[in-house]
C-alpha positions in Angstrom: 44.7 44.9 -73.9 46.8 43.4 -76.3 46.3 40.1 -75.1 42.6 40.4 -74.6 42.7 41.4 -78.5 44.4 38.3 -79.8 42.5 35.8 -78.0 39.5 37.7 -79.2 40.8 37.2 -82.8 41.6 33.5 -82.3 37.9 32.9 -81.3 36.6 35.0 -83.7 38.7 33.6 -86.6 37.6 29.6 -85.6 34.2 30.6 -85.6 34.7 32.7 -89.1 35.8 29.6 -90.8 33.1 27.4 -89.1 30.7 30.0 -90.9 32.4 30.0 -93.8 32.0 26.0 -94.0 28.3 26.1 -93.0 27.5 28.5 -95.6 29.2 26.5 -98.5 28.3 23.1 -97.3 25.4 23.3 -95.1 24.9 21.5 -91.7 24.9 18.0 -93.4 28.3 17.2 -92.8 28.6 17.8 -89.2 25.0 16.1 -88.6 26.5 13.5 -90.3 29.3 13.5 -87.9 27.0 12.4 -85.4 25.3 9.7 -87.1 28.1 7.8 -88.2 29.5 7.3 -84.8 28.5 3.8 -82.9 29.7 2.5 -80.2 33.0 0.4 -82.0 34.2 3.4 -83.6 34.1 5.5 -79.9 35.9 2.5 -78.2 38.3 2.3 -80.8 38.9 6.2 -80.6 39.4 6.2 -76.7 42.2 3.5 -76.9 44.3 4.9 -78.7 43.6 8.2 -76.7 44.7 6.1 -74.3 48.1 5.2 -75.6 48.5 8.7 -76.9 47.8 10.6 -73.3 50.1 8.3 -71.7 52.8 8.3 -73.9 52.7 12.4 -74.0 52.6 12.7 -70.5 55.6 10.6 -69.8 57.1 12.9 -72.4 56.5 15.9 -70.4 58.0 13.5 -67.5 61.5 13.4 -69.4 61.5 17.0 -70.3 60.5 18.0 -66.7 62.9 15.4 -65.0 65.8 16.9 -67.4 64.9 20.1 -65.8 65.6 19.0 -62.5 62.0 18.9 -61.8 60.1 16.2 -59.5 57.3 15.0 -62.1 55.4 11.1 -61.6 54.0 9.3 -64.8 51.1 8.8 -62.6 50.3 12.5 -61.4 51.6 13.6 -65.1 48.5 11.4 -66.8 46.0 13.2 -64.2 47.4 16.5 -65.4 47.5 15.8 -68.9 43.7 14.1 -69.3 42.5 17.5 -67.1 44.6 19.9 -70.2 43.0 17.8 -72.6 39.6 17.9 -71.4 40.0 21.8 -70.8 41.5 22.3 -74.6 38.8 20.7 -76.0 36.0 22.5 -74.3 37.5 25.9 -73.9 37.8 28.2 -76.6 42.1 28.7 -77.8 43.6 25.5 -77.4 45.9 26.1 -74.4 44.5 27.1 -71.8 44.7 23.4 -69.9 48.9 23.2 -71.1 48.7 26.7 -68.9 47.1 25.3 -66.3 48.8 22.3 -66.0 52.3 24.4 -66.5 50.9 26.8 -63.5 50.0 23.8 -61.1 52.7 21.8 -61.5 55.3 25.0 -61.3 53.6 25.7 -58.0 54.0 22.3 -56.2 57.7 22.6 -57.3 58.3 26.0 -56.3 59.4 27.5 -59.8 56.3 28.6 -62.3 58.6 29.8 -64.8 60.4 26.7 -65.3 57.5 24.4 -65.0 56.0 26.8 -68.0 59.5 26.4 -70.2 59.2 22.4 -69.5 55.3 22.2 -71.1 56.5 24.7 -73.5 59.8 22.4 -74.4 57.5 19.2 -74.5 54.7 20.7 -76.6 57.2 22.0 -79.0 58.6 18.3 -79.4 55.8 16.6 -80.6 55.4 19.9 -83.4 58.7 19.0 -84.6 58.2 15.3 -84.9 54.8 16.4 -86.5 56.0 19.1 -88.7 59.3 16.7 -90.2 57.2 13.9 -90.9 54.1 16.3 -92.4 56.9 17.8 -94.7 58.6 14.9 -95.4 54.6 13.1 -96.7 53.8 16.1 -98.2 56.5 16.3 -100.8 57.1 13.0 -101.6 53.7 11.3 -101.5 51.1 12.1 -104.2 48.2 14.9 -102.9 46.6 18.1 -103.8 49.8 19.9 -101.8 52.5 18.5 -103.7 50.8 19.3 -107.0 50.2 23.0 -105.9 53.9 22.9 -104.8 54.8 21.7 -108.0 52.6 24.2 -110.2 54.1 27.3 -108.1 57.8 25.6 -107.6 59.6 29.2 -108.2 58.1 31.0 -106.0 58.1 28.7 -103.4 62.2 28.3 -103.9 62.4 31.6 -103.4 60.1 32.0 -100.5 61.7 28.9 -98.9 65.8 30.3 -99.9 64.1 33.5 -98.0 63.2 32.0 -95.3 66.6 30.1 -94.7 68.1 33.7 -94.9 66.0 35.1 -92.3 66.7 31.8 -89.8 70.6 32.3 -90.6 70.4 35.6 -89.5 68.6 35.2 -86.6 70.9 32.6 -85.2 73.7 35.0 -85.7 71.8 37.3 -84.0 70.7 35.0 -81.2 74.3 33.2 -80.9 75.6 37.4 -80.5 73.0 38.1 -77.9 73.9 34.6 -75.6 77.7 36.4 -75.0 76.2 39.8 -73.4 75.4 40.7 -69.9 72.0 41.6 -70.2 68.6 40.5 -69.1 68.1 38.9 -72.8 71.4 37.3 -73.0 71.0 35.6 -69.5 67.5 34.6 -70.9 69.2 32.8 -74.2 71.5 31.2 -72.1 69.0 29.8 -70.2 67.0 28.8 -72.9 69.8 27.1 -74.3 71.3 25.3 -71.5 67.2 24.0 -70.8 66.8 22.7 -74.3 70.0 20.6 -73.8 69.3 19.1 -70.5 65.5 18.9 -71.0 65.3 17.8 -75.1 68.9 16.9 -76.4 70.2 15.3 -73.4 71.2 11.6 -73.9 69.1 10.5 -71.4 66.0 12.1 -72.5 65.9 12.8 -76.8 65.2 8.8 -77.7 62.4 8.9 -75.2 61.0 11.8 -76.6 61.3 11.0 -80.5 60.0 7.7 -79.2 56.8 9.5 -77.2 56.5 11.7 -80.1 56.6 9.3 -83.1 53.8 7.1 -80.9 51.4 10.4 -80.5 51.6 11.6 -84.1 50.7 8.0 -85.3 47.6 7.3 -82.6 46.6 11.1 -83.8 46.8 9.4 -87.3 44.9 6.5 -86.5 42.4 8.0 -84.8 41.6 9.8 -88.2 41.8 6.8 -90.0 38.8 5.6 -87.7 37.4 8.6 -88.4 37.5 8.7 -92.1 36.0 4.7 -92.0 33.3 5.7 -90.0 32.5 8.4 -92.7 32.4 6.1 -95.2 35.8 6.7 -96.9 37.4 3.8 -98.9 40.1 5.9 -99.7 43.7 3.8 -99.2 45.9 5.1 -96.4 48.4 5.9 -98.8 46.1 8.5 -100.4 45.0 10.0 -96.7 48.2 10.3 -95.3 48.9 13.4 -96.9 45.3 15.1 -96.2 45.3 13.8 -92.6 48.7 15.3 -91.8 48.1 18.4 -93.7 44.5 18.7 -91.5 47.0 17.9 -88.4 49.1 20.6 -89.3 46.4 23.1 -89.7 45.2 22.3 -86.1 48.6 23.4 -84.7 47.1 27.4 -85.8 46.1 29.3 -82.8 43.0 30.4 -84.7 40.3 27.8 -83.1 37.9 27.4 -80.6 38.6 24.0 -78.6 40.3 22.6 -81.8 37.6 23.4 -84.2 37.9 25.3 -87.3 41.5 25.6 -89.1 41.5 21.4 -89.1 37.6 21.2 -90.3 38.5 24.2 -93.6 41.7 22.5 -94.2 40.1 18.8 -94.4 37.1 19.9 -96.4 39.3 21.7 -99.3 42.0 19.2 -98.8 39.1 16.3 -100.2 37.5 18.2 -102.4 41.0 19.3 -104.3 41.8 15.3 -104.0 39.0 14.5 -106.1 36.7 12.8 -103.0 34.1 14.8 -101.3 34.9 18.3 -99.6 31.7 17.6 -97.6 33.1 13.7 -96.9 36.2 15.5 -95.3 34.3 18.2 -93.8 32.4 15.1 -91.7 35.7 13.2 -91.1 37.0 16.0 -89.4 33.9 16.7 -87.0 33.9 12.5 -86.8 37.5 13.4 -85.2 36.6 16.2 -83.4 34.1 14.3 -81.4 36.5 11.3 -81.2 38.9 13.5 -79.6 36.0 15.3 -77.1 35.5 11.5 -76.1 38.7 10.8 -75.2 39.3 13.8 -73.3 36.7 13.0 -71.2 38.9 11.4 -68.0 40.1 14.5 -67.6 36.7 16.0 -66.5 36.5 13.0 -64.0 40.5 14.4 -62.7 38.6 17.8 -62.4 35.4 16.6 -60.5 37.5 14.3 -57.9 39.8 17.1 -57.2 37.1 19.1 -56.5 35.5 16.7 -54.1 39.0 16.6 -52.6 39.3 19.9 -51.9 35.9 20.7 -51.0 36.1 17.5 -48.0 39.7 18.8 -46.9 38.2 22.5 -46.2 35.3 20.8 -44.5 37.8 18.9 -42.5 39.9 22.1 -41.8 36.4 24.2 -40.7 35.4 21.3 -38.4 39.0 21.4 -36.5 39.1 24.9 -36.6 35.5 25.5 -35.0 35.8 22.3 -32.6 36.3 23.6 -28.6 39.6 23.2 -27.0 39.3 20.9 -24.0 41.0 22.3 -21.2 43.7 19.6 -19.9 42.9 17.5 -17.3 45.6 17.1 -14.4 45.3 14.2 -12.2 46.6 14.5 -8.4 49.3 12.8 -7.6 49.2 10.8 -4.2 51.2 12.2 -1.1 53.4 10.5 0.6 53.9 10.3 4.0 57.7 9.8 5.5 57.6 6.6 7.3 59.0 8.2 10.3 55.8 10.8 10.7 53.4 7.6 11.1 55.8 5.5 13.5 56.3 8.6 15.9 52.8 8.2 17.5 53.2 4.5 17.7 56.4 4.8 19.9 54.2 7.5 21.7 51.4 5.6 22.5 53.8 2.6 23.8 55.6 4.7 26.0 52.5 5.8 27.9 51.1 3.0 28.2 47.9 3.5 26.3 
């Protein structure tokens, strides 16, 4: 019930903002969205979707591989196009990294740790994202860093708060790993996976590398976007509004992506002194750049299908076919030269 109440809300709170944005700036921005785009712009977007598929899926290679898990570059890019594909058109966001976590779990034999591997490689790219979002946000002039500036108390001591409440829990957590129970074979785990699968030697460059390469083809790709729109803003100016509008899109309150990333864009303009309802079309210009390049993943799903569909043909067609009886050929018989020379001598002692 619980469950079926949260996903509920996360629908219900991407389409409340959607609402929200329709009723403040009317449906001109997202028809807009669909004007702008031509057929440049959509090549352009699918390239670098391109690049940024691969290079995540052979992320979730190393974090799988680290895991002791059997995972191909190749099979990982099918998986990762069909995710895509099902984020984008199914409301929440996650329910293709589920899938993907499920299927590859059960051709390995081990669900659960195929689900901590796509949990392990989603939560890399958020921390690449999240340090360099920081990092742009409070260095680099934007509407964030002047409201950080305007409410810098509070902030210090909602950040010193929070570093008091992570200290505490990793005392806690460090406590738990030395038990005997369910939980503290759990952290264990958990720890000893995040070693081999995201700190090991082998495998962290590789992933800072795969990371750092998908945060800046998301960038790009708004950078399209936002030229497209009409923006002449300098990237300097919309780094800090495209990575905020990134961040926003890592809230589970969405439907396929949309929402949190087009009310975040919108106000982020606006308070930047452009055009709420020029950000409000950049972010549905990205939305449907990022549809686009989801779309191989609907082919993965469709060929599958096929697949599947002619192998239980196949499987009906052997299974309903007659068995032919085996057919046993005689073997000749062989007569013992002594039973055909016996009437010979016969016939020469009589005479005949």
């Amino acid at each position: 019930m619980n469950r079926s109440i949260w996903a509920w809300a996360r629908v219900l709170g991407g389409m409340g903002i959607l609402a929200v944005l329709l009723w403040r700036l009317g449906t001109g921005a997202f028809v807009d969205g669909l004007r702008v785009i031509n057929g440049p712009t959509l090549v352009a977007a699918f390239a670098i979707g391109v690049a940024t598929t691969v290079f995540s899926a052979w992320r979730w290679c190393l974090v799988a591989r680290g895991l002791g898990m059997k995972l191909t570059l190749r099979g990982a890019i099918a998986d990762y196009y069909k995710a895509l594909f099902i984020n984008a058109a199914l409301p929440g966001g996650v329910l293709g990294d589920i899938d993907r976590a499920v299927q590859h779990g059960r051709e390995e034999g081990d669900v659960g740790k195929s689900v901590r591997a796509v949990v392990l490689e989603r939560t890399a790219g958020q921390v690449v994202l999240v340090s360099v979002g920081v990092t742009v946000l409070l260095t680099v002039p934007s509407p964030v860093l002047t409201h950080l500036e305007a409410h810098a108390r509070g902030i210090a001591v909602a950040a010193a708060t929070t570093a008091g409440l992570a200290a505490v829990l990793f005392f806690a957590f460090s406590r738990l790993r030395r038990g005997a129970s369910r939980w503290a074979n759990a952290a264990r785990t958990g720890v000893a996976e995040v070693r081999s699968g995201l700190l090991a030697r082998r495998n962290w460059p590789g992933i800072v590398l795969a990371s750092t390469v998908v945060l800046a083809g998301h960038l790009a790709t708004f950078v399209v976007a936002a030229r497209a729109a009409g923006s002449n803003a300098s990237l300097l100016r919309l780094a800090p509004l495209m990575l905020l509008a990134l961040l926003a899109m890592t809230l589970p309150v969405n439907i396929g992506g949309w929402g949190p990333r087009e009310g975040v864009t919108a106000w982020a303009f606006g308070a930047a002194g452009l055009s709420a309802t020029q950000g409000l079309t950049i972010a549905v210009v990205y939305g449907l750049f990022a549809f686009v390049a989801a779309l191989p993943g609907l082919v993965v799903i469709i060929a599958r299908a096929l697949a599947g569909a002619r192998a239980r043909a196949a499987a009906r067609v052997a299974a309903a076919a007659p068995v032919a009886e085996p057919i046993t050929l005689a073997l000749p018989v062989v007569v013992p030269p002594q039973r055909i020379m016996l009437p010979v001598r016969e016939l020469v002692v009589s005479g005949a």
